[in-house]
PDB file as gemmi writes it, atoms N, CA and C in Angstrom:
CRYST1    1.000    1.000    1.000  90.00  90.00  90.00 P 1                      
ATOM      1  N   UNK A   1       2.254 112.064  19.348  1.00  0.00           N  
ATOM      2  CA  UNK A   1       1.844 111.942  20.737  1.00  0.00           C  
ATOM      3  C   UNK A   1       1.893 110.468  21.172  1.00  0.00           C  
ATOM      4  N   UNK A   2       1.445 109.767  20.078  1.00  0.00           N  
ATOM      5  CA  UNK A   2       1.416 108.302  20.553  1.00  0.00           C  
ATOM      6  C   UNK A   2       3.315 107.653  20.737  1.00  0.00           C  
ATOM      7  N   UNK A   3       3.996 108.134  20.208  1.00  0.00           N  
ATOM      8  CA  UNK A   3       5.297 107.438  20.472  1.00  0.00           C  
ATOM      9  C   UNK A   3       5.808 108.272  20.987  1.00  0.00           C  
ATOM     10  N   UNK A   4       5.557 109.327  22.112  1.00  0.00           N  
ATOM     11  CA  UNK A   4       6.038 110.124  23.426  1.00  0.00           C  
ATOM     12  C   UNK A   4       5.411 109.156  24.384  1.00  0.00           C  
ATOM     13  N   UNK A   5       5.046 108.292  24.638  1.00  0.00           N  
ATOM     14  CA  UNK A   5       4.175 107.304  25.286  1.00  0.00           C  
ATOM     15  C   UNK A   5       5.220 106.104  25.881  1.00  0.00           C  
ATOM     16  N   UNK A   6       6.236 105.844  24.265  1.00  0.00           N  
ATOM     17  CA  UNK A   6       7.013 105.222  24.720  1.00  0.00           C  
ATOM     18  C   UNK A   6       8.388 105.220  25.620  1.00  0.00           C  
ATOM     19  N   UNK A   7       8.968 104.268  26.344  1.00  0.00           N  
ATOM     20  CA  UNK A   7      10.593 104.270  26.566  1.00  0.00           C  
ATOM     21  C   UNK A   7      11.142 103.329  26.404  1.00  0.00           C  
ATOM     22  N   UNK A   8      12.752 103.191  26.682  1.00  0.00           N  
ATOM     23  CA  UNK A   8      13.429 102.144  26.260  1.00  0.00           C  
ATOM     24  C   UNK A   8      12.670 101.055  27.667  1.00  0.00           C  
ATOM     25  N   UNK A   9      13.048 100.235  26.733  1.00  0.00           N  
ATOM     26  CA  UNK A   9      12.153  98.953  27.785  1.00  0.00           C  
ATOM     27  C   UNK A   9      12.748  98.241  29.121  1.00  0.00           C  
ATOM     28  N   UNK A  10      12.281  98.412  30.000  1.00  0.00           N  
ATOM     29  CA  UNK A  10      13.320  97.895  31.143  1.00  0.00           C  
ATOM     30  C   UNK A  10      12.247  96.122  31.954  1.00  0.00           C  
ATOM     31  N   UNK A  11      13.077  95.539  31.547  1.00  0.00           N  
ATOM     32  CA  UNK A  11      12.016  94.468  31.740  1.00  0.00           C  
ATOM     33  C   UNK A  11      11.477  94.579  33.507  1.00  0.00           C  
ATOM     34  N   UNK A  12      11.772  95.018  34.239  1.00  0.00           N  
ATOM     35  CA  UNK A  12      11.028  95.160  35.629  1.00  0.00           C  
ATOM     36  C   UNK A  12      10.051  95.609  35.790  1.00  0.00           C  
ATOM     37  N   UNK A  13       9.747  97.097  34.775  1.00  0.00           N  
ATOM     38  CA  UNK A  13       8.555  97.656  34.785  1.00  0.00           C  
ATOM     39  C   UNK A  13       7.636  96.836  33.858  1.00  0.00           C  
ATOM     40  N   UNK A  14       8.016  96.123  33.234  1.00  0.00           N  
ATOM     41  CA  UNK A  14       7.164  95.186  31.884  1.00  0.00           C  
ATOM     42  C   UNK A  14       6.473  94.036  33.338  1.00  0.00           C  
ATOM     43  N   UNK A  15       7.234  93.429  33.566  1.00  0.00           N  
ATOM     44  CA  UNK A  15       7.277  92.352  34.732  1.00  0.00           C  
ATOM     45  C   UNK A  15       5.965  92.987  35.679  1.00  0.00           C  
ATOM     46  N   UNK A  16       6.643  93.781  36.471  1.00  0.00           N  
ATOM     47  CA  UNK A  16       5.347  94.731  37.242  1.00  0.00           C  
ATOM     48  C   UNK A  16       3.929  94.904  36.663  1.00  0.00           C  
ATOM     49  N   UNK A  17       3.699  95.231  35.510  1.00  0.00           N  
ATOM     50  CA  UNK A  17       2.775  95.757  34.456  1.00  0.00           C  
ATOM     51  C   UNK A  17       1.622  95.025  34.643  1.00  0.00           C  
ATOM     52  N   UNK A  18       2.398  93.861  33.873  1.00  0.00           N  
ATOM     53  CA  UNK A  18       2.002  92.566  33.603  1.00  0.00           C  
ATOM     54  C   UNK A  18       1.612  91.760  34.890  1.00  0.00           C  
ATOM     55  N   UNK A  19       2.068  91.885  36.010  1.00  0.00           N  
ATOM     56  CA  UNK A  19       1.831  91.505  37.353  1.00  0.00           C  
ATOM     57  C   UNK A  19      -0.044  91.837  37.975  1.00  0.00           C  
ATOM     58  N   UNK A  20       0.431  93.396  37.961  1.00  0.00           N  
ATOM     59  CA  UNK A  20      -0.646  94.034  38.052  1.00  0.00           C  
ATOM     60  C   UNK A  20      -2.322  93.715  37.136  1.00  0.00           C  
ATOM     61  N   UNK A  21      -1.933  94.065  35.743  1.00  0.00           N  
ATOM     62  CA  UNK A  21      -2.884  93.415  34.953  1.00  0.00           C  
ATOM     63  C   UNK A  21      -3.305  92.051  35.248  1.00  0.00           C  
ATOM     64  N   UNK A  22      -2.592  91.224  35.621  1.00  0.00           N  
ATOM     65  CA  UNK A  22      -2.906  89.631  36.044  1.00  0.00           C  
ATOM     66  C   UNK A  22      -3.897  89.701  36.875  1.00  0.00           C  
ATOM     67  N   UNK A  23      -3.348  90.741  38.047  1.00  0.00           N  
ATOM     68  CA  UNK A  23      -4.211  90.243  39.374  1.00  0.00           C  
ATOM     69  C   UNK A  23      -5.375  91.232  39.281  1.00  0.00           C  
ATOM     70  N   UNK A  24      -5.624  92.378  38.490  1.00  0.00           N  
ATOM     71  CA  UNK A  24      -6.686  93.167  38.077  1.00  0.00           C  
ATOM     72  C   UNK A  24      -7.550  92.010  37.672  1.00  0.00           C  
ATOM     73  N   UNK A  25      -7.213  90.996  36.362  1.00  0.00           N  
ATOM     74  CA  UNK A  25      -8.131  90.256  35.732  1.00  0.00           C  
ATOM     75  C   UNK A  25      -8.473  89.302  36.990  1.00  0.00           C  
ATOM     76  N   UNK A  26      -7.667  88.558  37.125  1.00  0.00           N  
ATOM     77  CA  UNK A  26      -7.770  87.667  38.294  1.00  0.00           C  
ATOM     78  C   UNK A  26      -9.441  88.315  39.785  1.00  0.00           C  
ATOM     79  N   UNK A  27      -8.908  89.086  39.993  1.00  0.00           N  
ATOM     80  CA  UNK A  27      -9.341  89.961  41.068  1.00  0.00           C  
ATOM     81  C   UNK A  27     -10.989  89.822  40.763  1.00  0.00           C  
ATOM     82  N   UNK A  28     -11.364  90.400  39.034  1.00  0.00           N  
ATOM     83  CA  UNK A  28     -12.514  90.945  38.858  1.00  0.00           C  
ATOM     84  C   UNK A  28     -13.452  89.559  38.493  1.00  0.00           C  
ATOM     85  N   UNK A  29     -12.678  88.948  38.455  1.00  0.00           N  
ATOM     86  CA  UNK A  29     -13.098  87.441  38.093  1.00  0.00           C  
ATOM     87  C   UNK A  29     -13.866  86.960  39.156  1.00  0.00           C  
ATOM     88  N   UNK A  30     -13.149  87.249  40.345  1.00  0.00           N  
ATOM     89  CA  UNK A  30     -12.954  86.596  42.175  1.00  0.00           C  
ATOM     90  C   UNK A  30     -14.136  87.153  42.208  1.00  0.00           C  
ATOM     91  N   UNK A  31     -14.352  88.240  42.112  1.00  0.00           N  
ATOM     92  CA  UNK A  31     -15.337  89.119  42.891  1.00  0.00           C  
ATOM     93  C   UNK A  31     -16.873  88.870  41.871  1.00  0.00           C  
ATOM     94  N   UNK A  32     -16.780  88.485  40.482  1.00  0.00           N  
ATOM     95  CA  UNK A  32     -17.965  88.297  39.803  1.00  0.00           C  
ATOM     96  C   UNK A  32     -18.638  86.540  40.160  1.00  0.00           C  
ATOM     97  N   UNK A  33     -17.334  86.053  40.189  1.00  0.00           N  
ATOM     98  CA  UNK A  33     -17.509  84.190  41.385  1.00  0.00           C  
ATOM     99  C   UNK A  33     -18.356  84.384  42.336  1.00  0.00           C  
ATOM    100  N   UNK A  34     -17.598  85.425  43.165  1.00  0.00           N  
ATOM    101  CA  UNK A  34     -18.747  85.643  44.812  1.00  0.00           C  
ATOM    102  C   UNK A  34     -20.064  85.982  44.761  1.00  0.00           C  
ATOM    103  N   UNK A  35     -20.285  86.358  43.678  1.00  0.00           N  
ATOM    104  CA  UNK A  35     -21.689  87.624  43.266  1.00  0.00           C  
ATOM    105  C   UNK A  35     -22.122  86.565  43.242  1.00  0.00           C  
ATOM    106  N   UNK A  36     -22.429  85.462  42.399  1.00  0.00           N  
ATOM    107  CA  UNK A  36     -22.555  84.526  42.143  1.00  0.00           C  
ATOM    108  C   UNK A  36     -22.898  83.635  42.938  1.00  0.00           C  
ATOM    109  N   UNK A  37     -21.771  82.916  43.323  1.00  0.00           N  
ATOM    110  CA  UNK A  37     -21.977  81.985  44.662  1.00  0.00           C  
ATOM    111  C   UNK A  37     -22.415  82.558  45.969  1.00  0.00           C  
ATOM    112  N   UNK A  38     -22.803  83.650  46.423  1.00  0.00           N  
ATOM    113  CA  UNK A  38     -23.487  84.213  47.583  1.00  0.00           C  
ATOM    114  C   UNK A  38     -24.204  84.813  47.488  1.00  0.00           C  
ATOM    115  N   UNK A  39     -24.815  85.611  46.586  1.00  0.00           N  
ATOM    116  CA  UNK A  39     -25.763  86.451  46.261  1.00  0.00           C  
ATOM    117  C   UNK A  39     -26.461  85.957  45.422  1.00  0.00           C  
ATOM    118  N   UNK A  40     -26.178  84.969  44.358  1.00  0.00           N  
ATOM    119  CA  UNK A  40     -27.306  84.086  43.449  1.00  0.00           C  
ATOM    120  C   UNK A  40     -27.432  85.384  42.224  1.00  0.00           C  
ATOM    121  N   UNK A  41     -26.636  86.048  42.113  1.00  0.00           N  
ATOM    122  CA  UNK A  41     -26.628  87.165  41.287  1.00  0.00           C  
ATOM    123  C   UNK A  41     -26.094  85.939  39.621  1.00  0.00           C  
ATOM    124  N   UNK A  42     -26.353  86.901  38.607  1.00  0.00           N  
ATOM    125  CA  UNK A  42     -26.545  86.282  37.051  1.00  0.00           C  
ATOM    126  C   UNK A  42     -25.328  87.209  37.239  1.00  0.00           C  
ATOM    127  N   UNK A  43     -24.750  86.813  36.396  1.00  0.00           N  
ATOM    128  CA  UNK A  43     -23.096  87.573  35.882  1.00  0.00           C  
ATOM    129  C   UNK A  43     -23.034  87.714  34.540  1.00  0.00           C  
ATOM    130  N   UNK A  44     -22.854  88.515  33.520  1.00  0.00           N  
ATOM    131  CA  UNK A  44     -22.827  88.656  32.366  1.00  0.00           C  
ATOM    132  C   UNK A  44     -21.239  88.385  32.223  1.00  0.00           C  
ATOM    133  N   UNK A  45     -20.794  88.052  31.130  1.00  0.00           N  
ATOM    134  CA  UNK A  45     -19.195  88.129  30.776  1.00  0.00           C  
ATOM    135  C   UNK A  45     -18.661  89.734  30.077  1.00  0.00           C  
ATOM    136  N   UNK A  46     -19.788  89.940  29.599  1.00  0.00           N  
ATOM    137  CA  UNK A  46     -19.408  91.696  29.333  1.00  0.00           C  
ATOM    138  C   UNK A  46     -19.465  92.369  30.226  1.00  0.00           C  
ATOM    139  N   UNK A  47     -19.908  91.979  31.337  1.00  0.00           N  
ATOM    140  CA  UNK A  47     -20.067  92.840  32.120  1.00  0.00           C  
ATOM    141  C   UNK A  47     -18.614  92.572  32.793  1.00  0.00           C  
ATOM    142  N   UNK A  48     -18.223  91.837  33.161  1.00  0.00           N  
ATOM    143  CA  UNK A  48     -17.422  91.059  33.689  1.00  0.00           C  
ATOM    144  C   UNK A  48     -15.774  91.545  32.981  1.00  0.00           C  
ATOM    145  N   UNK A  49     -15.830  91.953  31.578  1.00  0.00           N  
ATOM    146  CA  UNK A  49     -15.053  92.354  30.771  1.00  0.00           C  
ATOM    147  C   UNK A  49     -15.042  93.636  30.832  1.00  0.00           C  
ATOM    148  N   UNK A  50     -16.274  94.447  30.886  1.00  0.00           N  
ATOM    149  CA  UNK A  50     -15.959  96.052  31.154  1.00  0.00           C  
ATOM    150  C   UNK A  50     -15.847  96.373  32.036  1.00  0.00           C  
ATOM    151  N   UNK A  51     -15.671  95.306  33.475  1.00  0.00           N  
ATOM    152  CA  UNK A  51     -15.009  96.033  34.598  1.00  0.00           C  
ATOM    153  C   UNK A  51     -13.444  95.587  35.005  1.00  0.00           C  
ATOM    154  N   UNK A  52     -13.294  95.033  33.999  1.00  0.00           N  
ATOM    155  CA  UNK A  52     -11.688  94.603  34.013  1.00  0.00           C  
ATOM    156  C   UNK A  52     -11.192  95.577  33.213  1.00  0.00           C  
ATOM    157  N   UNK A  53     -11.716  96.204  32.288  1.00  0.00           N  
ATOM    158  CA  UNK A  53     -11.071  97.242  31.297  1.00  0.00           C  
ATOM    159  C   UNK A  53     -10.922  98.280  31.962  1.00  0.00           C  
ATOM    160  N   UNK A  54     -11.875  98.878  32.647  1.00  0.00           N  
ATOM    161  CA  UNK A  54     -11.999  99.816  33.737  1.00  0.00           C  
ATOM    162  C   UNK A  54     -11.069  99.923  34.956  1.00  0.00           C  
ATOM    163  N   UNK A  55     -11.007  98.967  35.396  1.00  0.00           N  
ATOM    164  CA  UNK A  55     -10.332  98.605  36.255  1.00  0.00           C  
ATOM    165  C   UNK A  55      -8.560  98.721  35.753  1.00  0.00           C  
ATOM    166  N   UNK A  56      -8.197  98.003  35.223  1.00  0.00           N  
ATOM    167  CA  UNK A  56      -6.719  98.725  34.396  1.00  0.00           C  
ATOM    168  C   UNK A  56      -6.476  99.932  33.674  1.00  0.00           C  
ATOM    169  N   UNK A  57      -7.798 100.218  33.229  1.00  0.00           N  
ATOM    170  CA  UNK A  57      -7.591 101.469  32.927  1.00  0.00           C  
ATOM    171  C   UNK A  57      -7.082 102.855  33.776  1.00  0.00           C  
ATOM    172  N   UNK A  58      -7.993 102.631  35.033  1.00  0.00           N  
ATOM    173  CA  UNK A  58      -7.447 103.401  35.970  1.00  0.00           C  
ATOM    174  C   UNK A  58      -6.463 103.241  36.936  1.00  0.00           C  
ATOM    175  N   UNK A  59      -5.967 102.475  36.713  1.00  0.00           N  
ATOM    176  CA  UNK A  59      -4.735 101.694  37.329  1.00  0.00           C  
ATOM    177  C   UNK A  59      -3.836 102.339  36.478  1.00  0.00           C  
ATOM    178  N   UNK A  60      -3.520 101.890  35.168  1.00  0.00           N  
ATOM    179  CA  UNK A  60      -2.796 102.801  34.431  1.00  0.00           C  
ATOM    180  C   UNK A  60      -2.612 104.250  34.345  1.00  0.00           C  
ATOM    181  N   UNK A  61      -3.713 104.948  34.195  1.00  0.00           N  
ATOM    182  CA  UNK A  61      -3.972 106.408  34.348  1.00  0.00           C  
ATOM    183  C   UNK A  61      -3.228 107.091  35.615  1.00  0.00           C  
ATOM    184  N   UNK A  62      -3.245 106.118  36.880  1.00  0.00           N  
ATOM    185  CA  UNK A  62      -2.841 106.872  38.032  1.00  0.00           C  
ATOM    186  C   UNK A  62      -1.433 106.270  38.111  1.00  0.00           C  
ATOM    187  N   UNK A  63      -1.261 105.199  37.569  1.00  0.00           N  
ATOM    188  CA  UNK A  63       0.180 104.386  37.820  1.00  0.00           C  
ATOM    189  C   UNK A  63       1.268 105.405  36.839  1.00  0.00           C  
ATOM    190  N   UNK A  64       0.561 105.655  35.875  1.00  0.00           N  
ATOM    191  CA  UNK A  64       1.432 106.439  34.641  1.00  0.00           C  
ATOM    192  C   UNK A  64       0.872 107.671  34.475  1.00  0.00           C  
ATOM    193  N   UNK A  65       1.871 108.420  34.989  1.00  0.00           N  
ATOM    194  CA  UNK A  65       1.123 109.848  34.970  1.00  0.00           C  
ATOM    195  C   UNK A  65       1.208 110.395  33.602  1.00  0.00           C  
ATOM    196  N   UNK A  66       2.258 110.058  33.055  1.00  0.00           N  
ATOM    197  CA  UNK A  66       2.605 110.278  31.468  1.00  0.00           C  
ATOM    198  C   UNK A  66       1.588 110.084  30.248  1.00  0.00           C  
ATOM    199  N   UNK A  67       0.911 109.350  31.091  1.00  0.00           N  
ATOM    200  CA  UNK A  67      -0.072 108.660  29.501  1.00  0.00           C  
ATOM    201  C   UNK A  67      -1.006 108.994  29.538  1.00  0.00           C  
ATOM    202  N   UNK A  68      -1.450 109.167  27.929  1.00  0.00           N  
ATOM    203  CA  UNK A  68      -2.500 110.248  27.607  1.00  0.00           C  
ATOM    204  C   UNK A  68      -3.160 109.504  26.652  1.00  0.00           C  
ATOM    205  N   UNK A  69      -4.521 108.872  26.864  1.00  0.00           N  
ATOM    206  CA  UNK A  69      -5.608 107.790  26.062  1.00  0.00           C  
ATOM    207  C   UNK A  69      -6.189 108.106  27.036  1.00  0.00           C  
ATOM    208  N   UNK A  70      -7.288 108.209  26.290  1.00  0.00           N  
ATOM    209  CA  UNK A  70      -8.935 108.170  27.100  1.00  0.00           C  
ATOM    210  C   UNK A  70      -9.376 106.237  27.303  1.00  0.00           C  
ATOM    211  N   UNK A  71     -10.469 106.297  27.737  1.00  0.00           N  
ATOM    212  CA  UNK A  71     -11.236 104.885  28.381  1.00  0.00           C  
ATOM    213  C   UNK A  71     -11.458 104.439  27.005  1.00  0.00           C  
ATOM    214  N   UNK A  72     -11.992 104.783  26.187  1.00  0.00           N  
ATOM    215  CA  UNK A  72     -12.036 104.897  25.154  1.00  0.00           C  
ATOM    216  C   UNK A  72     -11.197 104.015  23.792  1.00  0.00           C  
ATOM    217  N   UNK A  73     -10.483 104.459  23.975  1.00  0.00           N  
ATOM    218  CA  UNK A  73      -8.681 104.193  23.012  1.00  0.00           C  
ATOM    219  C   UNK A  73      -8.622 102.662  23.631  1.00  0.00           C  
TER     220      UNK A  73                                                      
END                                                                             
């Protein structure tokens, strides 16, 4: 099951991927800054880390209909 997952590699979709993931991390970063600087909110880095995991995770899930891993994996 795990190497039905794969295909031959086309670097555009790698490029894209990788695009996406950037600005996911990027993004969750932005938004834990603001908490921060406007709200006086405490920011944990795990916390900060399990909503970036989350966050690609379901990005992936809906981006790739093919793929089959739980949150989990």
């Amino acid at each position: 099951m795990h190497f039905k997952m794969f295909k031959p590699i086309d670097f555009k979709d790698v490029i894209a991927r990788c695009c996406g993931i950037w600005v996911d991390i990027i993004g969750e970063i932005w938004n834990h800054r603001n908490m921060m600087v406007f709200k006086n909110e405490y920011v944990d880095l795990i916390e900060v880390f399990t909503a970036v995991k989350r966050k690609i995770w379901s990005w992936i899930t809906v981006k790739e209909r093919l793929t089959d891993f739980s949150y989990s994996d």
